[in-house]
C-alpha angles and dihedrals in degrees: 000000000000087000090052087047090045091048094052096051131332103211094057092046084057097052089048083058099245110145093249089189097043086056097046100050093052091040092061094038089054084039087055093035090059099043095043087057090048090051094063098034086060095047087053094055095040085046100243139000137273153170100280103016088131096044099090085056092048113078083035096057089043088053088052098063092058105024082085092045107261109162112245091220103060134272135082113035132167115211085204083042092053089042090061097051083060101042078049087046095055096048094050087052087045093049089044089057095041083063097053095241112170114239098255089058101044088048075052105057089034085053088050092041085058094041089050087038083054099046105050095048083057094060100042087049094047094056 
């Protein structure tokens, strides 16, 4: 609950006497605990690590942030919203395999997905 307060506007989350700092700092050492789990975890299925070994996760996980309507700027988001996004996210990539579309193409139509998801929360923000 502090992270979520802390997330939607620090000062506010300070004046409601919640430790900003405190939050923040174990927020990014769990954050960095986890991913660097998952890194690994991810070098020992693909059988070693390289370079770019996170990239092909990295437009997808994006997408799923804003496929559900969180604001990029900041403000109102939703933890199942956000969940859905990345269970949508999953079945586009899946579809996108299923179809045999090279990985240029599917990073393509996932690029365009966010730039219409973006748009389109612009517009509905700005009336």
């Amino acid at each position: 609950m502090n992270l979520h307060a802390v997330g939607q506007k620090r000062e506010a989350a300070r004046l409601a006497g919640i430790n900003v700092n405190k939050t923040v700092i174990i927020a990014f050492v769990i954050n960095g605990a986890l991913c660097g789990l998952a890194g690994a975890l991810n070098a020992a299925y693909c059988g070693g690590a390289n370079q770019d070994l996170g990239t092909t996760y990295f437009l997808p996980s994006i997408a799923a942030y804003f496929v559900e309507g969180t604001n990029a700027a900041g403000g109102k988001s939703n933890i199942i919203a956000v969940c859905i996004g990345a269970f949508m996210m999953i079945l586009m990539s899946t579809f996108l395999n299923a179809a045999s579309i090279s990985v240029g193409g599917q990073r393509l139509i996932q690029g365009i997905f966010i730039v219409l998801l973006l748009v389109a929360a612009t517009k509905k923000t700005a009336k």
